[in-house]
N, C-alpha and C positions, 0 to 999 in steps of 0.2 A: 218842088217845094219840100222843104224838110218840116218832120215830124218836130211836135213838139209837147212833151208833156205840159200836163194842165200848172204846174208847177212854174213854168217857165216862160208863160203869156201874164203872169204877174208881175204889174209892177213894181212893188213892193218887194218883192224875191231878187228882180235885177238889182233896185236900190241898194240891197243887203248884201249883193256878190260885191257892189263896189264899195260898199262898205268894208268888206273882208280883206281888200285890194289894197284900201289906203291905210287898214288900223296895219296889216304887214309893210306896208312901205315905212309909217311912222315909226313903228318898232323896233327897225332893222337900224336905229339910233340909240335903241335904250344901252343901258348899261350891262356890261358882260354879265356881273351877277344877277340879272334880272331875268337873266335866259330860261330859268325855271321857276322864276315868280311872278309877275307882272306881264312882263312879254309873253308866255304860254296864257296865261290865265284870258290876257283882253282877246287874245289870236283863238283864243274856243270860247270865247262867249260873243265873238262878232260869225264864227263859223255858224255857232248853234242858231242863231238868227236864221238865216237862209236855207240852213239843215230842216230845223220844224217845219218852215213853211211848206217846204220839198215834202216831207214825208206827212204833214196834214191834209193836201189835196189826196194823197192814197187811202185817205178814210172816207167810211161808207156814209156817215149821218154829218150835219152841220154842227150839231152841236160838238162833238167827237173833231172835228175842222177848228172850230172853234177856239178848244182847247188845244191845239197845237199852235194856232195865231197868241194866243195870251203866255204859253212857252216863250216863243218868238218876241214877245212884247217883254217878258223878264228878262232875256240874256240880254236885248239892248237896255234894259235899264243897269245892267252889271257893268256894261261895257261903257254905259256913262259915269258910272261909279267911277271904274276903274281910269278911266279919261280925265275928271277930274284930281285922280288923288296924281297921275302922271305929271299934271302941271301943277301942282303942288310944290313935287316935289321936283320940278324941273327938268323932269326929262323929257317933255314936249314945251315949243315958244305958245306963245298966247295965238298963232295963227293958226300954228296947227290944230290947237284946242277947239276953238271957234270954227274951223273947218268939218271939223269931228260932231262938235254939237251942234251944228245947223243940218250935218245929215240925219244924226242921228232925230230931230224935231222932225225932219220932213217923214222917215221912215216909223215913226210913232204913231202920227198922224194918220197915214197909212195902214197901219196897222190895225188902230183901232175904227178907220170906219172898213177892215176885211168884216174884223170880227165883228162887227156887228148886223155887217150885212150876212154873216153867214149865220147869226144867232134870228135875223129878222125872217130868212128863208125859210 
């Protein structure tokens, strides 16, 4: 049986890796000059997602947990930011979009009953 950090029995954490999965598959469409604007920017604020969760289960107190799920609850709201203005300005189709923002609903959701169960503990 392999070990598994507390980090990595969440599901919410898995949802966020494939999160990080599909915003780098979409991306790898954007526009050459977006290599250091849009495309970096959406590709570390879907990392930072899965990153806080990973290193909020290493804290001691719930509330301190907490505060690193509501991290994790900002960068996906960046990442919706940033998802919207992408189809905007057409550098994602309207599937992609919708594909993006039905995970990003389900991992919010998520999100927000971690935090509350770790704020209720």
């Amino acid at each position: 049986m392999s070990y598994f950090f507390s980090f990595e029995k969440l599901n919410v954490w898995v949802d966020s890796k494939e999160l990080v999965k599909l915003i780098y598959t979409i991306t790898k469409n954007f526009p050459d000059e977006e290599k250091f604007g849009l495309t970096s920017q959406l590709r570390r604020a879907s990392i930072s997602i899965a990153s806080n969760l990973a290193e909020g289960t290493s804290r001691k107190t719930n509330k301190d947990k907490a505060h690193f799920t509501t991290i994790a609850f900002s960068s996906l709201m960046e990442v919706l930011n940033q998802i919207i203005l992408s189809k905007e300005l057409n550098f994602i189709h309207e599937t992609e979009y919708q594909t993006v923002r039905t995970e990003i609903e389900k991992i919010s959701n998520k999100l927000n009953a971690l935090r509350k169960s770790q704020l209720n503990n």
